[in-house]
FIVEXRO-259465 format. One record per residue (C-alpha): x, y, z; residue number from 1. Coordinates in pm, whole numbers, plus 50000, padded with zeros to 5 digits. Example, Ala and Ser with C-alpha at 12.3 -4.5 7.8 and 13.67 -1.06 7.14 Angstrom:
<r x="51230" y="49550" z="50780" pos="1"/>
<r x="51367" y="49894" z="50714" pos="2"/>
***
This chain:
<r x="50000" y="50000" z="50000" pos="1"/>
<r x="50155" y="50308" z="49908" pos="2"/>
<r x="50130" y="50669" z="50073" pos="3"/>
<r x="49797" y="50776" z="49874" pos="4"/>
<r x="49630" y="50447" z="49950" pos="5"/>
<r x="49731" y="50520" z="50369" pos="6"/>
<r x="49570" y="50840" z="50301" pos="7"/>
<r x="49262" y="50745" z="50157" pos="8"/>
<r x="49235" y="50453" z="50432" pos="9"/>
<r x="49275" y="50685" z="50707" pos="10"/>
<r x="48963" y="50922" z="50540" pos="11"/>
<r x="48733" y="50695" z="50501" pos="12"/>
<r x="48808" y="50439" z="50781" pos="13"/>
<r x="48979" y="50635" z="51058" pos="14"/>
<r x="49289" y="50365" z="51018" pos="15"/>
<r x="49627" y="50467" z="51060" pos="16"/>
<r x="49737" y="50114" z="50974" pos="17"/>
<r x="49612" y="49735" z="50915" pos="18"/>
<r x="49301" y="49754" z="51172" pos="19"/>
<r x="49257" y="49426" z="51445" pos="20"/>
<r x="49022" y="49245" z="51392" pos="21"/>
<r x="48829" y="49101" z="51063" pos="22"/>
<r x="48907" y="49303" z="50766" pos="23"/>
<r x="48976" y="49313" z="50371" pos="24"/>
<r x="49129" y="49604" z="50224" pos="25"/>
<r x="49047" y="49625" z="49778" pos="26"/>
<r x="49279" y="49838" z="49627" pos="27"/>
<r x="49254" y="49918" z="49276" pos="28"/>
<r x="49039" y="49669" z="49187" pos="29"/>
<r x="49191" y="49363" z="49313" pos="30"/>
<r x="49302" y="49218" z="49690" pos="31"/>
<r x="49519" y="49409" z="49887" pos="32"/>
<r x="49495" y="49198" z="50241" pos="33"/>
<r x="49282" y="49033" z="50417" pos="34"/>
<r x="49182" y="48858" z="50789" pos="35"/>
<r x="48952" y="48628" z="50923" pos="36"/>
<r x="48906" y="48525" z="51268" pos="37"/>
<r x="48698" y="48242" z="51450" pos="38"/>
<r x="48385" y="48417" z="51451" pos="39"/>
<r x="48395" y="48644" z="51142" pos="40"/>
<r x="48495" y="48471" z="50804" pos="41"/>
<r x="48554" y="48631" z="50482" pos="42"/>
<r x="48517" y="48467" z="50139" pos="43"/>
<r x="48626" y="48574" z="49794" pos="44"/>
<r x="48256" y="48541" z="49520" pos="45"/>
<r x="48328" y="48289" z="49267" pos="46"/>
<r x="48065" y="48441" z="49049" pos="47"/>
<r x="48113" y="48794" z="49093" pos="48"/>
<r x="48367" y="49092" z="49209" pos="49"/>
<r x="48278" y="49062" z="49576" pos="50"/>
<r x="48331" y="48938" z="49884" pos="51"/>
<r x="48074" y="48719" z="50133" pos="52"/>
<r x="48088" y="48861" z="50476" pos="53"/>
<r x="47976" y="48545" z="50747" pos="54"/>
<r x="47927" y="48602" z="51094" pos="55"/>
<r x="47837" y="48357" z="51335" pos="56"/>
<r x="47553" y="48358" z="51580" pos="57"/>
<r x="47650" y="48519" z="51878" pos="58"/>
<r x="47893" y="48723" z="51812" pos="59"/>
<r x="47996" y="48997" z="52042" pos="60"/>
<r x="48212" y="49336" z="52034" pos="61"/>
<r x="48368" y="49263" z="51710" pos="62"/>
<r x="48427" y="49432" z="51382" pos="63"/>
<r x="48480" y="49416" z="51024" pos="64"/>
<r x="48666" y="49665" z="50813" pos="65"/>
<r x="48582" y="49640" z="50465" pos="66"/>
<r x="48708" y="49977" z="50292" pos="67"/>
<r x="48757" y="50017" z="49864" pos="68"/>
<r x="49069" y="50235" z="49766" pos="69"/>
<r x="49087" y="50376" z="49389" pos="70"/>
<r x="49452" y="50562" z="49335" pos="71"/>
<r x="49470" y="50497" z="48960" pos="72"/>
<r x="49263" y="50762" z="48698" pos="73"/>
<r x="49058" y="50608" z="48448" pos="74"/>
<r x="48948" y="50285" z="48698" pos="75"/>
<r x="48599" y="50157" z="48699" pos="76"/>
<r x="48509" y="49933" z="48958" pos="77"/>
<r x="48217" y="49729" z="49090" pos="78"/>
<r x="48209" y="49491" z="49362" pos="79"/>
<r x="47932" y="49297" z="49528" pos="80"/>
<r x="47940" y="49239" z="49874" pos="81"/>
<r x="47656" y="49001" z="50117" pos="82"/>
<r x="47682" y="49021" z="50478" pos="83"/>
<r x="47478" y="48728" z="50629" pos="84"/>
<r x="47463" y="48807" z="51047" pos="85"/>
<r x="47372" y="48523" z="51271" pos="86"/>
<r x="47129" y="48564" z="51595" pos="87"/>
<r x="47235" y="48770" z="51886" pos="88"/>
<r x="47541" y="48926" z="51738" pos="89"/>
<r x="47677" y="49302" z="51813" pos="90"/>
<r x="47910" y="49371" z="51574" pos="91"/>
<r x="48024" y="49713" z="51422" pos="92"/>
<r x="48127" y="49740" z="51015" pos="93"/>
<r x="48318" y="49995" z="50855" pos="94"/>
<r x="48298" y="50046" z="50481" pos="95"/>
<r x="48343" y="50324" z="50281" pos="96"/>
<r x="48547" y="50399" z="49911" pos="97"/>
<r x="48827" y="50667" z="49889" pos="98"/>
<r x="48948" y="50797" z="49535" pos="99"/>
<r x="49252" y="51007" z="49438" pos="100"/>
<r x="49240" y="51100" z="49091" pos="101"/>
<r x="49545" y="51266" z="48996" pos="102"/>
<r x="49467" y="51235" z="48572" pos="103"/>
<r x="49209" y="51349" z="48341" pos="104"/>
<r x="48998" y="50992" z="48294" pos="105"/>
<r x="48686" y="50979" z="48521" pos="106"/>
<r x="48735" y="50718" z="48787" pos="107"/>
<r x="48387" y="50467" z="48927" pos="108"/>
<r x="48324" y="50298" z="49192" pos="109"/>
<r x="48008" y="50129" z="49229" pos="110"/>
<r x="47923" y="49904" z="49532" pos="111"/>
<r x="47591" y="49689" z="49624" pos="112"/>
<r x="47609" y="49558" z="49957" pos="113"/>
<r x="47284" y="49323" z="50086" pos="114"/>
<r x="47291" y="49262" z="50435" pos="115"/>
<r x="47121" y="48962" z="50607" pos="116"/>
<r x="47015" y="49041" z="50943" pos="117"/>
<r x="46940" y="48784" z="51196" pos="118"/>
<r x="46725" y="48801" z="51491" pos="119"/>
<r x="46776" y="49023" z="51810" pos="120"/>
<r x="47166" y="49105" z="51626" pos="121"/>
<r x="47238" y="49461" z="51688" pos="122"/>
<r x="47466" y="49589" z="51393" pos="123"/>
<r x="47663" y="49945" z="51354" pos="124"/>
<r x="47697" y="50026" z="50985" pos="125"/>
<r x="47957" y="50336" z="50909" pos="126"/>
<r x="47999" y="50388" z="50541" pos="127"/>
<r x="48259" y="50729" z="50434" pos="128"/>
<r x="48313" y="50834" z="50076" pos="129"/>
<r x="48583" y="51045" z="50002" pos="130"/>
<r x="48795" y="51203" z="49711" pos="131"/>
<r x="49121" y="51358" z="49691" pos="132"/>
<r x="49361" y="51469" z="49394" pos="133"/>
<r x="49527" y="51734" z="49138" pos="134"/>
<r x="49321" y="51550" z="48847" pos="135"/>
<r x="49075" y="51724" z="48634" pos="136"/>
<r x="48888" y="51339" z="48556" pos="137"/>
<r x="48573" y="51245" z="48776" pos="138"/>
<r x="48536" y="51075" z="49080" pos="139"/>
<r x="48213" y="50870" z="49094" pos="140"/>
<r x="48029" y="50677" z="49339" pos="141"/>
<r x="47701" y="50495" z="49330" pos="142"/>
<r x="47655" y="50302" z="49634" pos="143"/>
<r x="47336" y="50070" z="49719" pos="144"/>
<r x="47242" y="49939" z="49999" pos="145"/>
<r x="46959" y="49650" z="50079" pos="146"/>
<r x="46885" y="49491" z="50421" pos="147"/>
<r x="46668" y="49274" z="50530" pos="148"/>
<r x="46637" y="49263" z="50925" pos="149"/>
<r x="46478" y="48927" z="51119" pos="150"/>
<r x="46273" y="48967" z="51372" pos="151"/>
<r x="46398" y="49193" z="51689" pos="152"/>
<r x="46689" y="49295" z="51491" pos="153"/>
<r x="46795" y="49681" z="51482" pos="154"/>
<r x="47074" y="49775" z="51276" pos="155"/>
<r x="47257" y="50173" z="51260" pos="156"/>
<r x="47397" y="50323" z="50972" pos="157"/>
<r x="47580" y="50663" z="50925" pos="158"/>
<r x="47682" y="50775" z="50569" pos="159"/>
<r x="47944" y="51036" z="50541" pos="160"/>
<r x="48001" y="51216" z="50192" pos="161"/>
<r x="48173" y="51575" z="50304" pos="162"/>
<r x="48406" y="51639" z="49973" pos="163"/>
<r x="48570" y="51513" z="49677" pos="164"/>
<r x="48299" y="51302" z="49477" pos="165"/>
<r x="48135" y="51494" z="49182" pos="166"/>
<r x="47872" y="51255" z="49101" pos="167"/>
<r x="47672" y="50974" z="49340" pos="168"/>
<r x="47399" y="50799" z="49322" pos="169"/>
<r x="47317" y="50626" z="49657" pos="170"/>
<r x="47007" y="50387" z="49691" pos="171"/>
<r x="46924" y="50198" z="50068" pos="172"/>
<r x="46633" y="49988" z="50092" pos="173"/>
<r x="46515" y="49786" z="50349" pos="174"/>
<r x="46291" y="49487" z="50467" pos="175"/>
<r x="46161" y="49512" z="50876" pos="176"/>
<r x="46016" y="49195" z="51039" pos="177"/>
<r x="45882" y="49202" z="51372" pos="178"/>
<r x="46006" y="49480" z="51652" pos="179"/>
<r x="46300" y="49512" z="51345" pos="180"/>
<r x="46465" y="49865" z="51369" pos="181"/>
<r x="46647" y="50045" z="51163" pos="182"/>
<r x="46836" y="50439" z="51203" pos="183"/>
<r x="47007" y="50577" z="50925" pos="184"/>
<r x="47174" y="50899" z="50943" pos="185"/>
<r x="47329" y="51078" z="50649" pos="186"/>
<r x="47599" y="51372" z="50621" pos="187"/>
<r x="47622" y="51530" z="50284" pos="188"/>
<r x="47809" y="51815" z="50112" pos="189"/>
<r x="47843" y="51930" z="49798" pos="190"/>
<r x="48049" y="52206" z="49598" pos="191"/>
<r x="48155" y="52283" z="49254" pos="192"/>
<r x="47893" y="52163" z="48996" pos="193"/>
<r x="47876" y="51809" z="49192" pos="194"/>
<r x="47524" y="51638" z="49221" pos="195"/>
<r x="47440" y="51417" z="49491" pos="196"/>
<r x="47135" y="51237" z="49503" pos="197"/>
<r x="47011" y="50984" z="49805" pos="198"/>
<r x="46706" y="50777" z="49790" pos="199"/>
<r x="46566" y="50572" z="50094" pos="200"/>
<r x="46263" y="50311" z="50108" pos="201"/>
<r x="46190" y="50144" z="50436" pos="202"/>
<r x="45910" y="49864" z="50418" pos="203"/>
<r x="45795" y="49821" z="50778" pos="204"/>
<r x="45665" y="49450" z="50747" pos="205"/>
<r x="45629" y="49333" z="51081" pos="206"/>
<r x="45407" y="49445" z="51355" pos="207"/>
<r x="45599" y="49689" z="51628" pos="208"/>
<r x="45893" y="49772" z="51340" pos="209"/>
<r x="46001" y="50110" z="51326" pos="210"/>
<r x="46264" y="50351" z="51085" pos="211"/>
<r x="46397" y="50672" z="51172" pos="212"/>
<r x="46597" y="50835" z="50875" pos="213"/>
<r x="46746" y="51191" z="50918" pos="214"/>
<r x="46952" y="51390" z="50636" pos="215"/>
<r x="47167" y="51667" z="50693" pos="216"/>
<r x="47308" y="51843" z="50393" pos="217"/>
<r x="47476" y="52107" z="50265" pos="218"/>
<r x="47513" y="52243" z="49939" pos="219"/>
<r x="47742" y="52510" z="49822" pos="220"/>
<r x="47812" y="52715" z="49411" pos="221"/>
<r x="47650" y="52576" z="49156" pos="222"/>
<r x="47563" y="52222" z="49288" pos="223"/>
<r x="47262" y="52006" z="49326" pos="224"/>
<r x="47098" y="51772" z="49579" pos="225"/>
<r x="46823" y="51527" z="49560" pos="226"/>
<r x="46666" y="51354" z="49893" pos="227"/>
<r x="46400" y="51110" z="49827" pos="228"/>
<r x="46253" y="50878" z="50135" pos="229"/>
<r x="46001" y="50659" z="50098" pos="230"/>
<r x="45859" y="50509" z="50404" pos="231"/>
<r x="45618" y="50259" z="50384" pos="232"/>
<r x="45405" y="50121" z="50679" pos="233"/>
<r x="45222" y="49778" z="50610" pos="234"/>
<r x="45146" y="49701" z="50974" pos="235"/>
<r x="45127" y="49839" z="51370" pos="236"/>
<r x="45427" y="50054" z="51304" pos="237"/>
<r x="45637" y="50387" z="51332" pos="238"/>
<r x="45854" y="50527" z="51077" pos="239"/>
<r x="45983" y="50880" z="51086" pos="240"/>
<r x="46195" y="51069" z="50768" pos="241"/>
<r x="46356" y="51432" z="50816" pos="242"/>
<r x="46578" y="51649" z="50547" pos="243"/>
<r x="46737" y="51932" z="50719" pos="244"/>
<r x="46949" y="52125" z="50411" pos="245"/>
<r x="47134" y="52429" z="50413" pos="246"/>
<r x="47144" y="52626" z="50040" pos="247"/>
<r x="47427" y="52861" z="49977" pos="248"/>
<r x="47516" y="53061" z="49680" pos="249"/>
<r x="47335" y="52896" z="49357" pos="250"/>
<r x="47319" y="52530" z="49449" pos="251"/>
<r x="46968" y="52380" z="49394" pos="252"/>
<r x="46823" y="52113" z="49672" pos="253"/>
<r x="46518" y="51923" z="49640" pos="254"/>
<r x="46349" y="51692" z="49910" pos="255"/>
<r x="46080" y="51475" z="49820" pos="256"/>
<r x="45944" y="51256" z="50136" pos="257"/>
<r x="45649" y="51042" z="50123" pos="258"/>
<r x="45489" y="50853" z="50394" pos="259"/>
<r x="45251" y="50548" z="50303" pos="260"/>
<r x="44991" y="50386" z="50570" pos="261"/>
<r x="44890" y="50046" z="50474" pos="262"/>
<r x="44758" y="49924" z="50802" pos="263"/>
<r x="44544" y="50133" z="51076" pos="264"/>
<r x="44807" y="50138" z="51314" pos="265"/>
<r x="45108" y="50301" z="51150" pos="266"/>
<r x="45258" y="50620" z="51277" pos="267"/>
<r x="45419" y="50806" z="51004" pos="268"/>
<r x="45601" y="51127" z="51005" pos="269"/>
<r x="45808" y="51337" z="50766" pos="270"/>
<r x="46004" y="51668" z="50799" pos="271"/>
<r x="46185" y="51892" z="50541" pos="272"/>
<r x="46342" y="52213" z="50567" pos="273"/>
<r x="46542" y="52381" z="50318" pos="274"/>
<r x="46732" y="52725" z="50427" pos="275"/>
<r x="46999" y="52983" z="50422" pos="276"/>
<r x="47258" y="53063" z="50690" pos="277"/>
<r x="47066" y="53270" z="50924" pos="278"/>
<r x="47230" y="53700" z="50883" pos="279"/>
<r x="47218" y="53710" z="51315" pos="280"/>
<r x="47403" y="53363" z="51326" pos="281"/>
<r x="47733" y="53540" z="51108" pos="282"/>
<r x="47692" y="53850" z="51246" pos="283"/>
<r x="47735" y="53689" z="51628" pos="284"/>
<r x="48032" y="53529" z="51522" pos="285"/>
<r x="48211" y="53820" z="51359" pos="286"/>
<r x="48145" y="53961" z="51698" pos="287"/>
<r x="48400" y="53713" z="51839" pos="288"/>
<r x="48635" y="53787" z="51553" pos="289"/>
<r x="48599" y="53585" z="51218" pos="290"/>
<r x="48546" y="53661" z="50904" pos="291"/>
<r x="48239" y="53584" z="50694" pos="292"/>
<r x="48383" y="53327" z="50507" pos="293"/>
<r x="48524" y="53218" z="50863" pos="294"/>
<r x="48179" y="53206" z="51054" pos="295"/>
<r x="48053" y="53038" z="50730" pos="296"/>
<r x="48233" y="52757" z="50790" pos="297"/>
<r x="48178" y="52731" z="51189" pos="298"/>
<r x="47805" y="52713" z="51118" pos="299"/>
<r x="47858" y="52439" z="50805" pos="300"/>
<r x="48079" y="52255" z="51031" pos="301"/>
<r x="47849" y="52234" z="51309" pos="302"/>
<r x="47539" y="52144" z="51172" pos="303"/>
<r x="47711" y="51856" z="50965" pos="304"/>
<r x="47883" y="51749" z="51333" pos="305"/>
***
């Protein structure tokens, strides 16, 4: 791994080296390195760029690193990647893609992860995209995510996208059985003429499931933003959605929530609210010293924390 490929790691996984733990590092489209341990096995797809992600049933206080590195310009890559979580287990996984494109060729990475949830686990899901370089090519990412959680089982997941990616596309879906929960939280900004667009759609199956999914974006120049969320309630459920988006100088955001009852007893709720930096929130900072451009960035900076 050379000194780009540390970078990137460190960006989108918060490693400074090889993590403990399970873990397989792609770099540039192939296998970089890789560990297993009793609990947590990781197998190569026969069929398809990928990797299958086993963990056994009752596994505790463990993780799995699985982050994508992309250092050469012109690289398009796809991988497939199926988690399949036994009963019981708390585990945390990072993921996450980093690109440094240092040429003029428009560099891809495209990533559909389907995880299989089993019941009462309790799983942490951190995903980080991230782009770097002197390049005038592309970085691209369009992730997707699908998950389909047993009965009792709740999984978190946090998406990151602060700079460096001028185009994604990233789709999560998911399936809820009984008392099933899932959180997603997402971080997003954009500058430049990049275009993000995310698109949720929770199916709350079983009776007592529940979603809560909460955006917070901001988008800055000439750049674009689409939220769409789609929650659906087909039983005794509660699902909540909420965009939160700051506009600056001639960006464009859109935020399209819907909220569908299919059964008497679903409790659904959406939010979105699209705004400008308040005048009295830079004007009480200047107070205290700092520029415009200065308290700008305090504000951005906290409301993305």
């Amino acid at each position: 791994m050379d000194e780009i490929q540390k970078t990137l790691l460190e960006e989108v996984a918060g490693l400074h080296e090889v993590p403990a733990g399970a873990y397989n590092i792609r770099a540039n489209g192939g296998l970089d390195s890789r560990n297993t341990t009793a609990n947590i096995d990781i197998v190569t797809k026969k069929d398809q760029p990928g990797i299958d992600i086993i963990i056994k049933s009752g596994t505790k206080k463990e993780s799995v690193h699985i982050p994508v590195l992309l250092s050469q310009s012109g690289l398009q890559d796809m991988v497939y990647n199926d988690f399949y979580i036994g009963d019981d287990c708390d585990v945390v996984i990072v993921a996450g893609c980093g690109i440094h494109n240092g040429g003029d060729k428009l560099t891809k990475h495209d990533g559909i992860h389907t995880f299989h949830i089993g019941k009462n686990a309790h799983i942490k899901y951190v995903e980080k995209h991230y782009g770097s370089g002197e390049g005038t090519g592309e970085n691209v990412m369009n992730p997707q995510t699908i998950v389909y959680i047993e009965d009792g089982g709740f999984m978190e997941m946090e998406t990151v996208q602060i700079r460096g990616i001028d185009s994604t596309e990233r789709v999560t879906k998911a399936k809820l059985g009984a008392h099933a929960r899932i959180v997603i939280t997402e971080k997003i900004m954009t500058h430049g003429r990049q275009y993000a667009k995310t698109e949720f759609e929770v199916d709350m199956d079983g009776e007592g499931s529940s979603t809560n999914v909460i955006s917070r974006s901001v988008a800055k120049d000439d750049s674009s933003q689409l939220f769409v969320s789609k929650i659906n309630g087909n039983n005794k459920c509660a699902g909540h959605t909420e965009c939160d988006a700051i506009i600056m100088d001639r960006a464009h955001i859109s935020a399209v929530p819907e909220i569908t009852a299919n059964d008497l007893e679903a409790e659904l709720i959406h939010e979105a609210a699209i705004g400008k930096i308040a005048g009295e929130q830079i004007v009480k900072l200047m107070t205290l010293g700092l520029t415009e451009a200065e308290a700008e960035e305090q504000i951005v900076n906290g409301f993305l924390k």
